[in-house]
RODO-2510 file (C-alpha; in nm, 4 decimals, decimal comma):
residues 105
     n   res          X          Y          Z
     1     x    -4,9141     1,1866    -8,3294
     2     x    -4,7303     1,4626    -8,4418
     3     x    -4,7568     1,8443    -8,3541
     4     x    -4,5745     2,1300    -8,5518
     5     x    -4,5484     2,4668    -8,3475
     6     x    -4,4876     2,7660    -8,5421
     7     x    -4,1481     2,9352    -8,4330
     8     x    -4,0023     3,2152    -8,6997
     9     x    -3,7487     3,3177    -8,3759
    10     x    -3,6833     2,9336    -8,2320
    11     x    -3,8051     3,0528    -7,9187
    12     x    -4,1809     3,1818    -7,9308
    13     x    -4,5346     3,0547    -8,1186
    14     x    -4,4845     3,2917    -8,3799
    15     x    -4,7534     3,4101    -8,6470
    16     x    -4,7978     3,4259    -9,0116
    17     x    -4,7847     3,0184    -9,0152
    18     x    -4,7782     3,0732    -9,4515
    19     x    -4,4660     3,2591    -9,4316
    20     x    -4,3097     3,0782    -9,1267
    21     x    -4,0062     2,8878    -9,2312
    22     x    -3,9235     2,7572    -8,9056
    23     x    -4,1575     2,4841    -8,6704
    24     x    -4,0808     2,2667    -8,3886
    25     x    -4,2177     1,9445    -8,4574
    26     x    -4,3191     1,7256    -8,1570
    27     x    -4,3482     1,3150    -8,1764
    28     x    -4,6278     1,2238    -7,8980
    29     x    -4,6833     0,8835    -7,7622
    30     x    -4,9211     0,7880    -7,5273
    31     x    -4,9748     1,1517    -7,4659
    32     x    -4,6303     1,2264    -7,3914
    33     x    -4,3854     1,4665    -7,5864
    34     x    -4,1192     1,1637    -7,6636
    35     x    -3,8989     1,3740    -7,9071
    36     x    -3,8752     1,7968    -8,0335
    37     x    -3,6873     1,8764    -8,3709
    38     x    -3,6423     2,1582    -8,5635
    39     x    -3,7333     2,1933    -8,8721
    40     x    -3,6168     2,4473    -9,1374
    41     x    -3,7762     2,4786    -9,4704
    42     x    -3,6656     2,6760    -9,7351
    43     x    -3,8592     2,9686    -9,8991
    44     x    -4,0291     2,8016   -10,1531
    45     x    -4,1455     2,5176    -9,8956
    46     x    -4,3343     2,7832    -9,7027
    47     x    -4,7097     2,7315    -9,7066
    48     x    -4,7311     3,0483    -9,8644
    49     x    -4,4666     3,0242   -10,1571
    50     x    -4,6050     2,6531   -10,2258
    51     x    -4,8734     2,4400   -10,4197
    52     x    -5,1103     2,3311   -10,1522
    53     x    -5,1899     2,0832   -10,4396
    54     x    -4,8313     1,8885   -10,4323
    55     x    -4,6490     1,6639   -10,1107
    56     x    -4,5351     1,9436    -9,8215
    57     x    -4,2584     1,8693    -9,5923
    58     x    -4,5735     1,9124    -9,3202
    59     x    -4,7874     1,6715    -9,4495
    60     x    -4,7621     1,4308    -9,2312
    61     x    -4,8510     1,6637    -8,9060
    62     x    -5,1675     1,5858    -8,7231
    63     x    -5,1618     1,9398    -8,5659
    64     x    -5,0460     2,2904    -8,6528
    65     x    -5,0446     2,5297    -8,3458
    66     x    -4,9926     2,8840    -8,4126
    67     x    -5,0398     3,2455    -8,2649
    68     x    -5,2822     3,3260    -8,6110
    69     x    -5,4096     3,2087    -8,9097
    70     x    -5,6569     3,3394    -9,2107
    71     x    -5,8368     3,1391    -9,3888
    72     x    -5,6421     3,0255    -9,6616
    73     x    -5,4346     2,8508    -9,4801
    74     x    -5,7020     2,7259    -9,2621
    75     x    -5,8558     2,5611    -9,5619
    76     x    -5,4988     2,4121    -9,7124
    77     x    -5,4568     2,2428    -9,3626
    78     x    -5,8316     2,1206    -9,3137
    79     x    -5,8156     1,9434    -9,6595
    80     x    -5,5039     1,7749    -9,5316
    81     x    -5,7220     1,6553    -9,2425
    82     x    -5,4323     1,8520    -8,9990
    83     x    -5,6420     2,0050    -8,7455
    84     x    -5,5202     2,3956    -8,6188
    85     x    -5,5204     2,5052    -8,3434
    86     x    -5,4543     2,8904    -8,2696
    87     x    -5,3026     2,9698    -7,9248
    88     x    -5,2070     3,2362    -7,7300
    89     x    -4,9121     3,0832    -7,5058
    90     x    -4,6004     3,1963    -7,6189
    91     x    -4,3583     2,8879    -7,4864
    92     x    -4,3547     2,6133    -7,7552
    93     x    -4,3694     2,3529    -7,4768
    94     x    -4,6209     2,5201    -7,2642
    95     x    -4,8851     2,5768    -7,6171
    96     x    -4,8020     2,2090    -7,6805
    97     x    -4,8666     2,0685    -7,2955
    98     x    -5,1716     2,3159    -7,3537
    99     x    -5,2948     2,1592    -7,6085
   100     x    -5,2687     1,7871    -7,4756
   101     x    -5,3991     1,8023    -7,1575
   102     x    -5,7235     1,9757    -7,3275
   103     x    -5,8142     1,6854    -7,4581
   104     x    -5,8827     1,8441    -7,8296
   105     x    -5,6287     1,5095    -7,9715
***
């Protein structure tokens, strides 16, 4: 599984996920965070600036967590089958741990 965490600043869950060029993608494994990467995408790779009809760097994402969302987005993502999950925990880590041990994999 992977999750990508919304982080504008590298250090909080940030909002605005369709202008957000910057996520911290986690690998999981048997429920586990086994590796954390950033990635970077450029302006035009932003959810907002891009065709929600052609491949996204994000595609292949099981989850997006994120401090907000509207409904655009929320639509791009669900017919991508990613689920979303809006959280208020500002640590990256913590939001992700969070999110695992609530069982909503």
């Amino acid at each position: 599984m992977k999750i990508a965490v919304t982080s504008q600043n590298r250090k909080t869950v940030t909002d605005h996920p369709g202008r957000c060029r910057k996520f911290w993608i986690y690998t999981i494994e048997d429920g586990q965070v086994a590796s954390k990467r950033l990635l970077e995408l450029s302006k035009a790779e932003s959810f907002h600036d891009s065709d929600s009809h052609e491949p996204h760097p994000l595609d292949d994402i099981d989850v997006l967590i994120t401090a907000s969302t509207g409904r655009g987005l929320t639509r791009r993502l669900s017919r991508k089958e990613i689920q979303l999950q809006v959280s208020n925990e500002s640590d990256p880590d913590t939001a992700v741990r969070q999110f695992l041990e609530s069982g909503s994999t």
